[in-house]
N, C-alpha and C positions, 0 to 999 in steps of 0.2 A: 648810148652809154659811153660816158668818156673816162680814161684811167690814164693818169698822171704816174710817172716814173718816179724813186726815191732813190738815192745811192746812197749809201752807208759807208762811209769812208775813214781812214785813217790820217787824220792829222798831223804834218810833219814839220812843214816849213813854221815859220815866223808871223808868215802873212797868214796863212791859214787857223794860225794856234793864236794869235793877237784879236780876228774876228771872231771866232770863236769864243773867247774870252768876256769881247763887247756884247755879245748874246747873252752870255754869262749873267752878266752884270745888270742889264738890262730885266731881263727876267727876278734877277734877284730881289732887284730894288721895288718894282712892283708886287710880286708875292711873295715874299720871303721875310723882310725885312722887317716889318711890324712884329713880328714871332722876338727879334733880336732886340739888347740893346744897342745904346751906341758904340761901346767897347766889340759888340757880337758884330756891328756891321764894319769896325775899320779893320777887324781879325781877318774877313771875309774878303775884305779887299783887299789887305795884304795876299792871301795866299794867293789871289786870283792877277797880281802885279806881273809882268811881263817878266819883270829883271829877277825875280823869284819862280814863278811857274815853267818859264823857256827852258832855264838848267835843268828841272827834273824830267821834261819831254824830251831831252837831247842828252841824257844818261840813260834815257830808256826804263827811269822811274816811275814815270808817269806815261803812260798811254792814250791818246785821246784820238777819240771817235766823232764823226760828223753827221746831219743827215740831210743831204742837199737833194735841193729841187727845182733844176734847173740851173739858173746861177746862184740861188738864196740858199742860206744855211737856214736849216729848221729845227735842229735841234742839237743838243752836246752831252759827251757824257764822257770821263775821264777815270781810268781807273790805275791803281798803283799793280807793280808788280804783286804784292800779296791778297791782290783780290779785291783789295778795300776799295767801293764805287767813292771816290771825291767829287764827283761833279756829275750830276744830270738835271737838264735845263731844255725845254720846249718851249718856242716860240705859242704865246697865248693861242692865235689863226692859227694854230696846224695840229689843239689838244685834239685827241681822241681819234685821231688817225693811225694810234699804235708805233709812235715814232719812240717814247718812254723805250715798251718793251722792245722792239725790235734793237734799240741801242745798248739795251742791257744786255739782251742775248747777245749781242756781238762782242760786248765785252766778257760775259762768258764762256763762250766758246774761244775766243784768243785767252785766255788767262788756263783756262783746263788745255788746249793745245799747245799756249808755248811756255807757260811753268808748273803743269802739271797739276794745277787746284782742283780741287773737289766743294769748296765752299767758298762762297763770296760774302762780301761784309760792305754794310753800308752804315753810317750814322743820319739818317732819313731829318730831316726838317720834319716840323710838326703838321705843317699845311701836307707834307708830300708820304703821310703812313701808311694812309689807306690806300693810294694808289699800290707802293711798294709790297702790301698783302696781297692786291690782286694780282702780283707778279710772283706768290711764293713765299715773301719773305717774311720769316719769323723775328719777334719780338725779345731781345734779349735780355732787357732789362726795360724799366721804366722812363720817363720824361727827363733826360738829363739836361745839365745847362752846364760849358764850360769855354772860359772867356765871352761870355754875354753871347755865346749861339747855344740855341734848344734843342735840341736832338734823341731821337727816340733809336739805340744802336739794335741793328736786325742783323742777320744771317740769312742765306741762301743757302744749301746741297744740292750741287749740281749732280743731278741723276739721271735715267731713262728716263723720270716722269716730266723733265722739264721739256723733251723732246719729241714731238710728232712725229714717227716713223712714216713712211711710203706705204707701210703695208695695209690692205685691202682687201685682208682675206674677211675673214669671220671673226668675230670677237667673243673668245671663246670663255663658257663660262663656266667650262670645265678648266679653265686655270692653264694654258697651254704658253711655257715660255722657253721659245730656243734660240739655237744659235742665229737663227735669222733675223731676229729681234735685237737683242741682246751685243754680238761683234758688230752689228750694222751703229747703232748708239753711239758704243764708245768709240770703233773707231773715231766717226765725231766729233766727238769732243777729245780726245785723247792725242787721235793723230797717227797715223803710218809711220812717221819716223819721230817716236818718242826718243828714242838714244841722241840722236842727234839731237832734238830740243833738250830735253837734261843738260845734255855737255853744255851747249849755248848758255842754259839757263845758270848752270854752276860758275862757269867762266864770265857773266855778264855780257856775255856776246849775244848780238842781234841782229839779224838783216832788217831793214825797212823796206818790208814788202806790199806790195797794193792787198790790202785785205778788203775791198771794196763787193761789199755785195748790192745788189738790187733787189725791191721788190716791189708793188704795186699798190694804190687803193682807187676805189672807187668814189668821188666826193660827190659823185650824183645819188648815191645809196642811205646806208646808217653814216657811213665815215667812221668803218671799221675793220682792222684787216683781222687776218689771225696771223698768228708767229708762235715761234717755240716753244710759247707758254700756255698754247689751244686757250687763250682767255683772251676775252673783249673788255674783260672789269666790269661786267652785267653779271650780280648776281646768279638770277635768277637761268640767263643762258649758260652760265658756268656748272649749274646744277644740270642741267639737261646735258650739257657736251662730256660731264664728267658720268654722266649715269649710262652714255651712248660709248663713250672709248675706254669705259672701264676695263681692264686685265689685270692680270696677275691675280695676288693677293687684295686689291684694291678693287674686286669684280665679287671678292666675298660677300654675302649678304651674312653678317652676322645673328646669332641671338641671344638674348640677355633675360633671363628669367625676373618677373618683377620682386622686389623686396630682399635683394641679394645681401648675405649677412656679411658682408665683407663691400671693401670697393676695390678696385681696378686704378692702378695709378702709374705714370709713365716717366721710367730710369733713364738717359743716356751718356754713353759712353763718348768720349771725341778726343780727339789727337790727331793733330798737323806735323809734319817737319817736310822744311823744302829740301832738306838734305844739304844746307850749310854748315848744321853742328855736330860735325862727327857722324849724324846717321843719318841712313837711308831715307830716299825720297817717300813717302808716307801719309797716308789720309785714314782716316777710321771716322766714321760714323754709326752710333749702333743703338738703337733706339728697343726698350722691352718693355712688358709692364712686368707690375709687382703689385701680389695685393696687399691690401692696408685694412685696417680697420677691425683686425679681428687677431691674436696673440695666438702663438703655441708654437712648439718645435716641429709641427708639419708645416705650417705658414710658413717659416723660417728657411724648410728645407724646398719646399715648394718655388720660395721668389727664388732661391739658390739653383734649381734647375731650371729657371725662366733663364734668367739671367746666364746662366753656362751656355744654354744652348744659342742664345742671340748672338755670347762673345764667343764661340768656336773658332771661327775664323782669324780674330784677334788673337787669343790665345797661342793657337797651333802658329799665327807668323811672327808676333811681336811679343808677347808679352812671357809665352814659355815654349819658345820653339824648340825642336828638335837638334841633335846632333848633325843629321843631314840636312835638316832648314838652313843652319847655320852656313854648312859646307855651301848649300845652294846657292847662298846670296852672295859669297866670297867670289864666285865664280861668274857672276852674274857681274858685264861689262855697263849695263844700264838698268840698275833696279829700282825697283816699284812695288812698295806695298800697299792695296788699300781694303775696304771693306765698307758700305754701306748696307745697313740691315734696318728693313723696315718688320713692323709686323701687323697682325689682324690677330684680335679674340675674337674667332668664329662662334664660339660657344660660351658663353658662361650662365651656368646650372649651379641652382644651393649649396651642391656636391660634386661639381662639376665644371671643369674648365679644360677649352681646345683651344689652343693658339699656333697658329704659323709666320712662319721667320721667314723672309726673302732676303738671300744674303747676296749680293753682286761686289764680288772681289778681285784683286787682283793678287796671285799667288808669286811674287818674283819679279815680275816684268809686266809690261802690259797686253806683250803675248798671253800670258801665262792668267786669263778674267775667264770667271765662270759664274754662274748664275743658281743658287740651291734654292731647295725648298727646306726646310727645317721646323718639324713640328712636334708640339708636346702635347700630351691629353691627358689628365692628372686627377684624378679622386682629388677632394680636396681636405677628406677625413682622418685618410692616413698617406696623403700621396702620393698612392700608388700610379704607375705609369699604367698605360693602354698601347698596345705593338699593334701594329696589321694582326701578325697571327695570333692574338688574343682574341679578336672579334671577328672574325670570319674564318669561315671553313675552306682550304686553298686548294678546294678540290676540282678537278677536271671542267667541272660546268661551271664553277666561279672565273677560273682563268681563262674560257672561253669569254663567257659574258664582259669579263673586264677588258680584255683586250679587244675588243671589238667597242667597247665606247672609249680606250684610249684612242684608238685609229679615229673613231668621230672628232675627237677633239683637236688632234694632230695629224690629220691625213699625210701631211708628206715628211713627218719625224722617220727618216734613217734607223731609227734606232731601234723603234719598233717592229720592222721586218728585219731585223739582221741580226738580233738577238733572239736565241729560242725561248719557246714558251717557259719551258722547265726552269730556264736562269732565272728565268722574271718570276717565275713561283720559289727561288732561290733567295730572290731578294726582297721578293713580299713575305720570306720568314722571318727574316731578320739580319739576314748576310749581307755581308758589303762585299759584293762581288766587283772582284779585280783591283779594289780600290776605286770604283768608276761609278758606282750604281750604288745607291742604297733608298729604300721605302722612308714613304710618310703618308699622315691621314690626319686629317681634322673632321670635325665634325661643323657643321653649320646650318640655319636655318630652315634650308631643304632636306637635309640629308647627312651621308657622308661623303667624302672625295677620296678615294685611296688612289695612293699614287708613285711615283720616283723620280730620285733625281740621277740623273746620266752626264756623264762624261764621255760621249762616245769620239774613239779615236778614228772611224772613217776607216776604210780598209784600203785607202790610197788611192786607190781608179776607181770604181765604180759607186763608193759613197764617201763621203767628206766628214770632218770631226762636226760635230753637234756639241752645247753643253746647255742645259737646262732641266726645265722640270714638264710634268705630264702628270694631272689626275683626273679621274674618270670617276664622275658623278655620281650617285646611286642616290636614289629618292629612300626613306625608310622601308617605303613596301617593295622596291627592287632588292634590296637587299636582305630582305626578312629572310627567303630561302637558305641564306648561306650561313647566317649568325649562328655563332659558339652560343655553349651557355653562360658564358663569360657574365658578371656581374656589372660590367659592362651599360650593355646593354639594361637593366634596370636606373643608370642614371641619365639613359639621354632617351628613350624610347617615347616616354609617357610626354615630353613635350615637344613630338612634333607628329 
């Protein structure tokens, strides 16, 4: 079994940025070019001209990455200060070796470590869409054409999902997401000394440092690695390695009752600032549904607490923060707002709809990232809400049984042995104890999940701060024992 070396390099010099270029060009001219007119292909050569591309590589505008193999360059990929991919090109002998993705991720991860982005942006060739989906990237708009080049413009959200953690434990499907998960990520992408990138990045200042990674394939095999994107661009293995690492909110198995009189449709919110124009460095991404298809002032009130609870965290930092938020940021030497929010409809019933919010934030800095759960469970007749203590009885034998499948799910969660029982039945009422802790539940296909989200602050020596979520499964026949007579339970019972 023989494995050949890769190095992933940063581009600096003249000679290095000029071959690179002829790769460029090269690959252009073979698959690219028939998409273009001839207006599209002298455009292309213009921007790709030595006497034009060399000044935006040596302003630090343009970034370009290499992927050598041995002495041979095997691939290229160039990205701007704001994220935007300008160039990625693979030598035809070296497709499907993962050189695409690996150059992407590299340009991802330098773009979120040294000017703090959350979203990347590419304008994709038409021959190059499909691959770009199998790396992630969404569809922004349609087929455009401008100066005689075709392009289909996409986006990226750089998040936990684009990154394979180390960890090894259990894939829990009770929903188990902490601070081990979570700080390990964005450090990451983000970086130990974000103050100091900021400064750099506000100033235009840059070291050119060997960002050069390594990694491996086998070409006696398929002639496929994996990278940070756990995708090979095989379907059908992308189905099996995402149903195998599924977590979070993305490990839900939803359900959806057939003939539903209403549909389900999906709002998002988004706002960038590099923090050039008067404000704060900044990213929101915030994604909810709404349902459609059906009229009246409980629909109406209904998308309105979808939608509140997704933007929470928006809200509370940017759009109507507090007197002390404000003070906060004044005081804050390198700040950072962001917020990405995905969600899952665990449940949707004739009269009935569960949905959970995963929100990964940053509150201030990028010290200052936590990870929620946030969830809504809503009649859909008169919108009424569902709490923990509306549908279960929080009695002595319920907080035993529950705590004992949180520990299943989180065996080494701090949080749960150093918090008493009575808090946690404190904050399965409905309390937001300390400002740290507060409950959630959805319902979903199996069951229900009751659960919290924790901010635990560690007691300095013997346990460490935590921040995430933890819910603890119940099948419907586990939990039949503990059910209120809540009316509740007549809109989810009869279908599972």
């Amino acid at each position: 079994m023989r494995y050949r070396k890769m190095i992933i390099k940063r581009l600096y010099s003249s000679q290095e940025v000029v071959e690179g270029l002829h790769l460029v060009w090269d690959v252009f001219i073979r698959e690219n070019a028939n998409s273009c007119t001839q207006q599209g292909i002298e455009e292309f050569a213009r921007f790709i001209k030595m006497e034009n591309f060399m000044p935006l590589v040596e302003s630090g505008e343009m970034i370009v990455f290499g992927v050598v193999e041995g002495q041979d360059l095997g691939g290229v990929g160039a990205v701007r200060r704001d994220g935007h991919i300008s160039l990625l090109f693979v030598r035809p002998d070296l497709r499907r070796k993962g050189i695409a993705k690996a150059l992407v991720g590299e340009m991802c991860r330098y773009c979120t470590m040294q000017f703090a982005l959350m979203r990347m942006t590419v304008n994709a060739s038409v021959v190059s869409t499909e691959a770009y989906h199998h790396m992630g990237f969404r569809d922004l708009a349609p087929v455009q054409e401008k100066n005689g080049i075709r392009f289909v413009p996409m986006d990226l959200m750089i998040s936990p999902a684009n990154v394979r953690s180390s960890y090894n434990g259990k894939k829990h499907t009770g929903l188990f997401i902490g601070i081990a998960v979570t700080v390990l990520i964005f450090l990451i992408f983000l970086g130990l000394l974000f103050g100091k990138i900021i400064s750099n990045f506000a100033s235009g200042e840059g070291k050119q440092e060997d960002s050069s990674q390594i990694f491996e394939y086998n070409p006696d095999e398929d002639g496929e690695i994996d990278d940070i994107f756990g995708s090979n661009g095989n379907e059908e293995d992308n189905k099996e390695s995402s149903s195998e690492e599924a977590q979070g909110i993305e490990a839900i198995e939803g359900y959806e009752a057939e003939n539903l009189p209403y549909t389900i449709t999906e709002e998002n919110y988004t706002y960038f600032s590099n923090g050039n124009k008067g404000e704060y460095p900044m990213q929101f991404d915030v994604k909810y549904p709404q349902i459609t298809g059906v009229e009246g002032e409980n629909i109406d009130k209904i998308n309105e607490m979808l939608k509140d609870c997704a933007m929470s965290t928006v809200n509370t930092l940017y759009l109507a923060p507090s007197d002390s938020m404000k003070e906060k940021m004044l005081e804050e030497s390198n700040p950072f707002l962001g917020s990405l929010v995905t969600y899952k409809v665990s449940y949707a019933g004739e009269d009935f709809i569960s949905v959970a919010f995963n929100d990964i934030y940053y509150a201030g800095n990028t010290s200052a990232q936590y990870c929620d759960l946030r969830t809504r469970n809503i009649r859909i007749s008169d919108a009424k809400q569902f709490e923990v203590a509306d549908i279960v009885d929080l009695s002595d034998a319920f907080m035993h049984d529950w705590m004992k499948k949180m520990k299943g799910e989180a065996p080494s969660a701090e949080v749960l042995s150093s918090v008493k029982l009575n808090d946690f039945r404190q904050i399965l009422n409905g309390e937001i104890l300390e400002n740290r802790y507060f409950d959630a539940f959805f319902v979903d296909k199996d069951g229900i999940e009751i659960g919290i989200t924790y901010h635990y602050p560690g007691d300095g020596k013997k346990s460490s701060a935590e921040s995430g979520w933890i819910t603890a499964p119940f099948t419907m026949k586990e939990i039949i024992e503990y059910k209120t007579d809540s009316e509740f339970w007549n809109l989810v019972q009869s279908n599972n």
